[in-house]
C-alpha positions in Angstrom: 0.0 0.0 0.0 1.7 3.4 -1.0 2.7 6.3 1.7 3.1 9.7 1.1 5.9 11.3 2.1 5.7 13.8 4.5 7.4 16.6 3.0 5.1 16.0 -0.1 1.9 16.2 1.9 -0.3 19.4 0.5 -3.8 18.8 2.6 -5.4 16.7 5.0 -9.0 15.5 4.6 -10.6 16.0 8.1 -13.7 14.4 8.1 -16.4 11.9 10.6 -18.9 8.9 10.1 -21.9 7.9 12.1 -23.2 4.2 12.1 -25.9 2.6 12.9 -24.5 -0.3 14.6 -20.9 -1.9 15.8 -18.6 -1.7 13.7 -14.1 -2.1 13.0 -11.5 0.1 11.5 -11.1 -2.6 8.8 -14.9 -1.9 8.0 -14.3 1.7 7.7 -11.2 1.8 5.5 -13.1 -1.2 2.9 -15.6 1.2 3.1 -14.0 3.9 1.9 -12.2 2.2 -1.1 -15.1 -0.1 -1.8 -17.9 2.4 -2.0 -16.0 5.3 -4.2 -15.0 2.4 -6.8 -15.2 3.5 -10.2 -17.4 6.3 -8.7 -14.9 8.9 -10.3 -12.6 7.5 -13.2 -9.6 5.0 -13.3 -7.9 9.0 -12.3 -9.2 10.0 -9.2 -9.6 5.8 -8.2 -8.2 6.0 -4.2 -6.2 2.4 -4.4 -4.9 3.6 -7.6 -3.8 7.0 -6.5 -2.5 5.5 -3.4 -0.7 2.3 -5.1 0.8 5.8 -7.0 1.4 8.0 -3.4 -0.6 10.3 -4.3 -3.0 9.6 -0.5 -1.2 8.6 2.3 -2.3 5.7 4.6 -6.2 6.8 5.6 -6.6 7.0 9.4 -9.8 6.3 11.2 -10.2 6.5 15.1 -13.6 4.5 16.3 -16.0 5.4 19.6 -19.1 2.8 20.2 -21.8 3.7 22.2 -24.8 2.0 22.5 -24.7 0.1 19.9 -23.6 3.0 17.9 -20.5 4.1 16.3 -19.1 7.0 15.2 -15.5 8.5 14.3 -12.5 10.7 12.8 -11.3 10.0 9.7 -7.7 11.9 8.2 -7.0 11.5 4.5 -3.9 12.7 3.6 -3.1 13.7 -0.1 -0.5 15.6 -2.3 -2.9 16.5 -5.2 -4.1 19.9 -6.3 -6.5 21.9 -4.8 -9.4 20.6 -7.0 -8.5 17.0 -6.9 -8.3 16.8 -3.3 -11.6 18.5 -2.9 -13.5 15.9 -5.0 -12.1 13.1 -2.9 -13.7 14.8 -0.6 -16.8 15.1 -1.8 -16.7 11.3 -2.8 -16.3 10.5 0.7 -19.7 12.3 1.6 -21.6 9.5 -0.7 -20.3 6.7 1.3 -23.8 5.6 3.1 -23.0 1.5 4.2 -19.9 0.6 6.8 -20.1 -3.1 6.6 -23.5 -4.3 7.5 -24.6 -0.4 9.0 -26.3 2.5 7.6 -23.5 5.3 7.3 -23.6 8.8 7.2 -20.3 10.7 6.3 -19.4 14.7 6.8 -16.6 16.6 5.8 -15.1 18.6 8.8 -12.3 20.3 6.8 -9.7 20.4 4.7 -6.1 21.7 6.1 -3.7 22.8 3.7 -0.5 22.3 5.3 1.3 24.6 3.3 -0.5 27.1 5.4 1.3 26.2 8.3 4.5 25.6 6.8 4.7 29.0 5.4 3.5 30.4 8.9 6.4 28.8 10.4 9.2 29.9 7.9 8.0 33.1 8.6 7.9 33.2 12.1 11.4 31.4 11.6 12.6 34.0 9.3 11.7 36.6 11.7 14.2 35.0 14.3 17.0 34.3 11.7 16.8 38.4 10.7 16.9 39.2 14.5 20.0 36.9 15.1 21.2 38.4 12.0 20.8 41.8 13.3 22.2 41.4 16.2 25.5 39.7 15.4 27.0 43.1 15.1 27.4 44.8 18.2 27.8 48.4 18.5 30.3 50.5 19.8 28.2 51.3 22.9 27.3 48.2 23.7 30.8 47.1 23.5 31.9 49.9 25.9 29.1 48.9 28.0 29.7 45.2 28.3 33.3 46.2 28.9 32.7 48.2 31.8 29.8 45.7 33.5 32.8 42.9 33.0 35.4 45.3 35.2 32.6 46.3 37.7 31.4 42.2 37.9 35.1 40.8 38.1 35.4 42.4 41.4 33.0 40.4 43.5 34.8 39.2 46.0 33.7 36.7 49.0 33.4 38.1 52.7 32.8 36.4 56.2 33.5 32.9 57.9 30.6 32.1 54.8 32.8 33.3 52.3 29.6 35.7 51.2 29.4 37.5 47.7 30.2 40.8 48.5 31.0 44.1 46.3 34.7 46.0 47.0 32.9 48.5 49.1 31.6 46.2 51.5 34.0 46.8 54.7 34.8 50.7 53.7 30.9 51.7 52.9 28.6 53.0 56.3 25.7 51.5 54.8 25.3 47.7 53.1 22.7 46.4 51.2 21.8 43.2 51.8 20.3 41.1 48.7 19.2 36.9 48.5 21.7 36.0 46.1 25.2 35.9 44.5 23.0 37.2 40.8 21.5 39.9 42.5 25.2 41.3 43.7 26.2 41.2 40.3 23.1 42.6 39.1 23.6 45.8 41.2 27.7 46.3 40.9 27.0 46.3 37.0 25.4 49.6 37.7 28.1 50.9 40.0 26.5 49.8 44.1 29.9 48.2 45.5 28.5 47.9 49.0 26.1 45.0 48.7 26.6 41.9 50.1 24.6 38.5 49.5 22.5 36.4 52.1 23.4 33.1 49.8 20.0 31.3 51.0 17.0 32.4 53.1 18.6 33.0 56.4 20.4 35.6 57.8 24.0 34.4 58.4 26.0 35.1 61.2 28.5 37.9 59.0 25.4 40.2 58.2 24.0 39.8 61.8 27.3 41.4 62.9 27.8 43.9 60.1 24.0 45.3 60.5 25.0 46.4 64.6 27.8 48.2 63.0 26.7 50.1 59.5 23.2 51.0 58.5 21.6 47.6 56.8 19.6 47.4 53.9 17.4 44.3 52.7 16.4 44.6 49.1 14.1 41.3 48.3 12.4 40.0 45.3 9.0 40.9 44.6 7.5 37.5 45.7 5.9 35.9 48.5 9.3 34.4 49.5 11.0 37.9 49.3 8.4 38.7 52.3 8.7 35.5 54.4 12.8 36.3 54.1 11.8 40.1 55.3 10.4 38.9 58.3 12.7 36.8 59.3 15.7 39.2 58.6 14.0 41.5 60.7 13.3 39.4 63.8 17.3 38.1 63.4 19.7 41.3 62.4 19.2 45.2 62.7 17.4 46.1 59.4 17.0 49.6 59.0 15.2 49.9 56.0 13.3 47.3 53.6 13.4 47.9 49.6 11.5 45.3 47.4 10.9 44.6 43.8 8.5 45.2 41.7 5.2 42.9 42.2 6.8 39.5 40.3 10.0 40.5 39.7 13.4 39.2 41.2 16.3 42.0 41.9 18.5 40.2 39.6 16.4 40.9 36.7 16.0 44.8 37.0 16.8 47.5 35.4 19.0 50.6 36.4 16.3 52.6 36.7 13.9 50.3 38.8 16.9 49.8 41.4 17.7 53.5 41.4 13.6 53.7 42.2 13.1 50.5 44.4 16.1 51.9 46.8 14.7 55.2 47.4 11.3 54.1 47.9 12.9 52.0 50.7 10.4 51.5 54.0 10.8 51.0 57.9 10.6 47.7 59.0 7.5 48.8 60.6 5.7 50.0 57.8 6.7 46.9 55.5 5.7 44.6 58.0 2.2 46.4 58.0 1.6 46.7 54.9 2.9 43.0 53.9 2.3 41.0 56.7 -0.7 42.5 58.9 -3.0 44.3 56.0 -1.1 43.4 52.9 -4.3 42.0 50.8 -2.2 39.6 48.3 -0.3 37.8 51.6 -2.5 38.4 54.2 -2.5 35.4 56.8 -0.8 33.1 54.8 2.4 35.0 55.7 3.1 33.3 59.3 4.1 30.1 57.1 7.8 29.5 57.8 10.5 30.0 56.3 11.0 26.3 56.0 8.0 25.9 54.2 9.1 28.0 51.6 11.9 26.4 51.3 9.9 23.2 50.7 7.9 24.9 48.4 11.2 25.3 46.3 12.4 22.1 46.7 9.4 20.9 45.0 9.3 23.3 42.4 12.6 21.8 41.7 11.7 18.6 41.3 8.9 19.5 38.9 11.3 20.7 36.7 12.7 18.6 33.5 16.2 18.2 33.0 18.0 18.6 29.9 19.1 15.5 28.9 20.2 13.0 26.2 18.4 9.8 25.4 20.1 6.8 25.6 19.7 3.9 23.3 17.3 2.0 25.8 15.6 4.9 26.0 14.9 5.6 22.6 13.6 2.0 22.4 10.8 2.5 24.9 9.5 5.7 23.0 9.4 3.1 20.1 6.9 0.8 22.0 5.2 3.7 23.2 4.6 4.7 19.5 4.0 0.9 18.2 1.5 0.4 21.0 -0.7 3.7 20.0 -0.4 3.1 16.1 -3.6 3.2 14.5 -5.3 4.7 17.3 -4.8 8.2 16.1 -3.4 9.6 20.2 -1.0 11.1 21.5 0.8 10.5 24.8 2.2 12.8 27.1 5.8 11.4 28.7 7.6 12.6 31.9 11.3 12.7 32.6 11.4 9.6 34.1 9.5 7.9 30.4 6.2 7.2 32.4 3.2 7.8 30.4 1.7 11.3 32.5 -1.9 11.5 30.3 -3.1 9.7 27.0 -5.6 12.3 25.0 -7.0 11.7 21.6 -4.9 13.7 18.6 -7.5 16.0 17.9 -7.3 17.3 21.8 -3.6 17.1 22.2 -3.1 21.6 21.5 -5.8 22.0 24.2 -4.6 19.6 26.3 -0.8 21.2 26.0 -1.9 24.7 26.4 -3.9 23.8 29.9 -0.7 22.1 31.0 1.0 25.5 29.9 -1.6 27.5 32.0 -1.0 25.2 35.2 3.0 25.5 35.1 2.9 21.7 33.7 5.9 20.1 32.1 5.5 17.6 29.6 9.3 15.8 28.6 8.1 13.9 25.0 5.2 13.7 22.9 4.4 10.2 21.2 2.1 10.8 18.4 -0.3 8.5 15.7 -0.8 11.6 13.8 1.1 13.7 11.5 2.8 16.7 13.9 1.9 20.2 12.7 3.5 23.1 13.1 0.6 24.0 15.9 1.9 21.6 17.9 5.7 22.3 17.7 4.9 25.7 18.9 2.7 25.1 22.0 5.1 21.7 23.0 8.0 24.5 22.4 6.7 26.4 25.2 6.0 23.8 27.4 9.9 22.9 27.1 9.4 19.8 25.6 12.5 18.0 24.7 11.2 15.2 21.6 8.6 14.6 19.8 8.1 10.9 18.5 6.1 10.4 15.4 5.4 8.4 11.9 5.0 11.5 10.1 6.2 15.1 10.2 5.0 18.3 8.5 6.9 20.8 10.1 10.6 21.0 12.0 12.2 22.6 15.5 15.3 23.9 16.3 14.3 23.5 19.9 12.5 20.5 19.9 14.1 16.9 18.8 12.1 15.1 16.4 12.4 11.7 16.3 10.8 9.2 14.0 11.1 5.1 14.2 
């Protein structure tokens, strides 16, 4: 029986069936060639167009319910426009699946082209932006040389050998931050007298520097940079509080929103109002501990998926995966660890990926009995997806590794 080859694929035929009784896949597909025989010309005949690779192997996915049956059908062809659409219409005629009344309907017709063309020029776009930007100019040069000479001279303070900027023992006033990125983040835009918690407790060094020099504490704009606040202030002389913007880590901001976060500083008083007492996005749920949060990281870790490469053993159970599904037209959704997390049917696997998107989900492969679209590249991209495993492929990824057994 003849294949098309993906990269000659021009449109899919979408279409369903309804049938009066219990029917097979093999009842469906002898339907289809047996009922549209000779209906249109030794031409447009489907075994003799497919014997000739002109259609691709026809797909059908079955559901029975009392005594009932009804389906998905994908057709997929590299004829002309007007060819493909009277298959089409030759399908609709098919009334008898085996020993059942039939009633076929043509849900669409997807020209793949489409979404090739949308992905080279989305691809395009990225290529002229890389393109752009190989060329640095001279201020940026001048800039990242003077960030380098103002980064290089970090330097490590206290019996915790704590990041620290150069200005750390001379400067009145420190700043304390959460981490080593954050001191880096501020000396590229000239504050030397910062020094770095390395974790959520205060250490010992910056309990003894806050009784001598004014202290202080710039946190991220999070619910953790609060439950550090709290506990700074109940362990070392803070001064002053400065945090982030809402959602936004010090280490990430610009000159201008440290410049603005530092002056509009607060007293520990009026922070510890405002964020713990009658702050309405924290409210109660601020006398968690601090060792809760750091659970709450710890877990957040563990959700996340590990680059990695695939051994040969590995690869061989994605096979089985894909030789167990074939024919069944669904896709299934695989951790880091190659266990199966959810099995959805293909024409729910984009709505399925962009809830897991929503909820912070992270999906390691995709095994797939359909042909993977450039829809689906896109949404598993930004799920961080590392493979796709498939028969058939209309699109490609430079992020994504597509495999095919």
């Amino acid at each position: 029986m003849g294949k098309v080859s993906p990269p000659s694929i021009k449109y899919i035929i979408n279409a369903q069936f309804f049938a009066e009784g219990v029917i097979e896949k093999p009842d469906v597909i002898g339907a289809i060639f047996g009922q549209t025989e000779g209906l249109l010309g030794e031409e447009l005949e489907l075994r003799e167009l497919q014997k000739r690779g002109k259609i691709g192997r026809i797909d059908a996915s079955l559901d029975v319910k009392e005594s009932k049956t009804t389906g998905k059908i994908e057709i997929p062809t590299s004829m002309d426009k007007a060819e493909t659409t009277i298959i089409a219409a030759a399908i609709e005629t098919i009334d008898r699946i085996g020993p059942c009344d039939a009633r076929f309907e043509i849900n669409s017709i997807e020209d793949v082209r489409s979404s090739k063309r949308e992905y080279i020029i989305e691809r395009a776009k990225k290529l002229l932006e890389k393109f752009n930007g190989e060329m640095p100019e001279l201020k940026e040069i001048e800039k990242d040389i003077i960030n380098h000479s103002r980064t290089s001279r970090i330097k490590e303070y206290g019996r915790e050998l704590l990041p620290a900027g150069p200005n750390i023992e001379k400067s009145d006033e420190i700043i304390v931050v959460e981490g080593r990125a954050d001191v880096l983040n501020l000396l590229r835009y000239g504050i030397k007298n910062t020094i770095a918690m390395n974790g959520t407790m205060i250490p010992r060094t910056i309990k003894d520097l806050s009784k001598e020099k004014k202290t202080i504490l710039f946190v991220d704009g999070d619910r953790g940079g609060v439950l550090i606040a709290t506990d700074a202030v109940s362990n070392a002389n803070i001064s002053s509080i400065a945090r982030a913007p809402d959602g936004k880590e010090v280490e990430e901001l610009t000159e201008k929103e440290v410049i603005i976060c530092l002056r509009n500083s607060m007293s520990t008083e009026d922070f510890l109002e405002r964020y713990k007492n009658g702050g309405k996005r924290y409210g109660k749920k601020i006398t968690r501990t601090v060792r809760e949060m750091r659970e709450m990281k710890k877990e957040t870790k563990k959700e996340q998926i590990i680059k990695k490469e695939l051994t040969e053993e590995e690869k061989e159970t994605l096979k089985n995966y894909l030789e167990d599904i074939e024919g069944t037209k669904n896709v299934l959704l695989v951790d880091n660890d190659l266990k199966i997390i959810k099995k959805v049917s293909s024409n729910d696997i984009v709505r399925t990926l962009y809830i897991f998107r929503r909820r912070n989900k992270q999906v390691f492969a995709l095994v797939m009995d359909t042909i993977v679209t450039p829809s689906i590249v896109n949404i598993a991209e930004k799920i961080n997806c590392q493979y796709i495993v498939a028969r058939n492929f209309a699109t490609t990824s430079d992020k994504i590794k597509l495999l095919s057994f």
